[in-house]
N, C-alpha and C positions, 0 to 999 in steps of 0.2 A: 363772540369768542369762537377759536376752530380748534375742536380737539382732533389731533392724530389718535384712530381710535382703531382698535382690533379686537372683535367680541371673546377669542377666546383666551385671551391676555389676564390675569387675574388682577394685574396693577388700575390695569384702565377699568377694570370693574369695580375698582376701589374708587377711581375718581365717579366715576357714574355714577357709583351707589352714596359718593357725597351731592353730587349735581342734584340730584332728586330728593335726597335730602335736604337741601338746601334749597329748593325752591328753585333751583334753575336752568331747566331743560329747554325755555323758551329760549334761549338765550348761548346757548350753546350746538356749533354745526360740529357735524361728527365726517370727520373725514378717514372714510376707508382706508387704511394703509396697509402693506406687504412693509414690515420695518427689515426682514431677510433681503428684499430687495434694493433697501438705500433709496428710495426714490427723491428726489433731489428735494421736494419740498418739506420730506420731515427732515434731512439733514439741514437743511434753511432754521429749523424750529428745535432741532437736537443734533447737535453734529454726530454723537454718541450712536445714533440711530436706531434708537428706541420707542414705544411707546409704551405708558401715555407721554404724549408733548402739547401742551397749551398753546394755542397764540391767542391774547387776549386784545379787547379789542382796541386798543393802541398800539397793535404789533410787539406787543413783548413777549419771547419766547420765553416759556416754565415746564421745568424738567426738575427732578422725574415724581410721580404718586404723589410721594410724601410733599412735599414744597408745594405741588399741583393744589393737592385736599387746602393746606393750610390757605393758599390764595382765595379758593372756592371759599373759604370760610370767613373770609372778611365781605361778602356779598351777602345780600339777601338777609331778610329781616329773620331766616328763620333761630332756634337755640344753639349755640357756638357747637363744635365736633370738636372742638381744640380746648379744652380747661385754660383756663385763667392759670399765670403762674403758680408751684405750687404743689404739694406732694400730688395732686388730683391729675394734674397737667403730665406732672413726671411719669405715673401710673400707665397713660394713658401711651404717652410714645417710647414707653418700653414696650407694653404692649403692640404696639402699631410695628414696632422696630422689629420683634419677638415672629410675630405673622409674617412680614415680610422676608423675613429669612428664610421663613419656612416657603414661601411660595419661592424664594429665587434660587433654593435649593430645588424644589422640585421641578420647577422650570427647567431647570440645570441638567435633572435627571434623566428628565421625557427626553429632552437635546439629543443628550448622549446615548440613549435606550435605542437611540432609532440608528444610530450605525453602527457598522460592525463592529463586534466586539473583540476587545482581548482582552488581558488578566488587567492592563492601565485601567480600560475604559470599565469593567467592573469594578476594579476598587474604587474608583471615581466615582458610580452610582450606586453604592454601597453605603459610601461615605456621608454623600448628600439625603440617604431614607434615612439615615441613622440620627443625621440633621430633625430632622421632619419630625420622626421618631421620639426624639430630646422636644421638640417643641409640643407635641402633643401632650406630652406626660405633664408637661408644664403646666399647659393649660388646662388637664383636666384637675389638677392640683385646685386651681387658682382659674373658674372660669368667668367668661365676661362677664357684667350684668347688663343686660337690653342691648340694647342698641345705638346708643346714645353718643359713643362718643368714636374719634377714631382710631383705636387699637382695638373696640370691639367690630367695627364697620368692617378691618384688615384681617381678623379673625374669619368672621366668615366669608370674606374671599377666600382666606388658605383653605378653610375644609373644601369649600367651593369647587375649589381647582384640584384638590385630593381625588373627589368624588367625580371629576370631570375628567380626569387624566390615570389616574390609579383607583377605579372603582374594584377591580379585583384583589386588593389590598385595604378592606372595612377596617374601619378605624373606631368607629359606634361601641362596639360589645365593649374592648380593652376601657372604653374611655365613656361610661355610661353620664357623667354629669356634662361634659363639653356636650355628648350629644343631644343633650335635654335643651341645655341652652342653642343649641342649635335648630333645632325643632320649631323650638319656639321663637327664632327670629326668620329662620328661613322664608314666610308668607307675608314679612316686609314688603314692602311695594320696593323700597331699595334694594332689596337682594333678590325677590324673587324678578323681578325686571328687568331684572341686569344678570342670568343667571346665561353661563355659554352655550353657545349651538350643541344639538348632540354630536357625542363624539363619533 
């Protein structure tokens, strides 16, 4: 299998931190990608020009994360990330659904933080911490347990990418039980392994 793959992407750190969960990094080439630049072969694998994008290995192209993890999850002998039908299942890709917003909001936010601004592009990243914001409170409401499944795997990519992109915006103090449970998965071989380049 060839993943289109960019370390500081919070998505593909979602799929990674399932790869290694799942027992399958032999198995898996990681191809560098600029997805800002279109380079012909991930639009070949994501016309969208996105990462993460799969090609597995009968050439089938899988877009995007979420569908990515779920494929990951049919491989490899190790414990499903996906619950079985089921209030447990449903739980789990709210969750998963919950984190992802939160990261494609703040993805959204870095974007637009980096050109100039006016009163649009401020309310616009206003809009998207306020996002983040709503999602945090949630989760410290209602935090993961372990590691185990994927809304808490996408969980800690979003803090991840927080703490990678908005470290001068601590999130820790307001939300002391998310950050207990984060503590204590961050030294995961899946998340600390898959953690981004310094900023």
């Amino acid at each position: 299998m060839k993943l289109f793959h960019s370390p500081s992407s919070p998505f593909v750190r979602k799929v990674m931190a399932c790869i290694i969960l799942r027992g399958l990094e032999g198995r898996v080439e990681l191809l560098a990608t600029n997805a800002h630049a279109s380079p012909e072969a991930l639009l070949g694998a994501n016309p969208l020009s996105k990462v993460p994008a799969l090609l597995t290995d009968e050439g089938v192209a899988i877009f995007d994360s979420p569908v990515i993890c779920e494929y990951l999850d049919g491989l490899g002998n190790a414990a499903p990330l996906f619950p079985t039908a089921g209030p447990k299942r449903i739980a789990a890709l709210v969750m998963q659904a919950l984190a992802d917003g939160m990261m494609d909001a703040a993805v959204a936010r870095r974007m637009s933080d980096t050109l100039p601004q006016d009163d649009g592009r401020k309310a616009f990243s206003a809009r998207q911490k306020a996002a983040v914001d709503r999602g945090l409170a949630t989760l410290e409401a209602s935090p993961p347990q372990g590691l185990s499944d994927i809304g808490a795997i996408s969980v800690a990519c979003a803090l991840g990418y927080l703490d990678f992109r908005f470290a001068h915006e601590p999130w820790r103090e307001t939300h002391p039980k998310l950050a207990a449970w984060y503590e204590g998965v961050a030294a995961a071989p899946a998340i600390a392994r898959t953690a981004p380049p310094a900023a």
